[in-house]
C-alpha positions, 0 to 999 in steps of 0.5 A: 500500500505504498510502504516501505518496511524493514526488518522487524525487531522484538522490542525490549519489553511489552507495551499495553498499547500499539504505538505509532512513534512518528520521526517525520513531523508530518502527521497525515502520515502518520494518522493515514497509517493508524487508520490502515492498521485500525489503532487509535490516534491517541496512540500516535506520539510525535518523535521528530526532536528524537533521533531516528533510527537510520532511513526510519521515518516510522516506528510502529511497536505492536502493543498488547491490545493490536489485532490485526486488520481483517480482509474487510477492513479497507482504507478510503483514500 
C-alpha cells in the first residue's frame, strides 16, 4: 500500500498499547497509517526532536491490545 518496511525487531519489553512513534513531523502520515492498521490516534506520539533510527521515518511497536486488520477492513483514500 505504498510502504516501505524493514526488518522487524522484538522490542525490549511489552507495551499495553500499539504505538505509532512518528520521526517525520508530518502527521497525515502518520494518522493515514493508524487508520490502515485500525489503532487509535491517541496512540500516535510525535518523535521528530528524537533521533531516528537510520532511513526510519516510522516506528510502529505492536502493543498488547493490536489485532490485526481483517480482509474487510479497507482504507478510503
Amino acid at each position: 500500500r505504498g510502504y516501505k518496511t524493514t526488518a522487524p525487531t522484538d522490542a525490549p519489553e511489552k507495551i499495553p498499547h500499539t504505538l505509532i512513534l512518528d520521526y517525520t513531523g508530518k502527521p497525515e502520515i502518520t494518522q493515514r497509517l493508524a487508520k490502515l492498521l485500525n489503532i487509535d490516534l491517541q496512540y500516535i506520539q510525535d518523535a521528530s526532536q528524537e533521533s531516528a533510527p537510520p532511513s526510519v521515518d516510522v516506528v510502529v511497536r505492536l502493543g498488547e491490545d493490536y489485532q490485526p486488520p481483517t480482509e474487510s477492513s479497507s482504507v478510503t483514500e
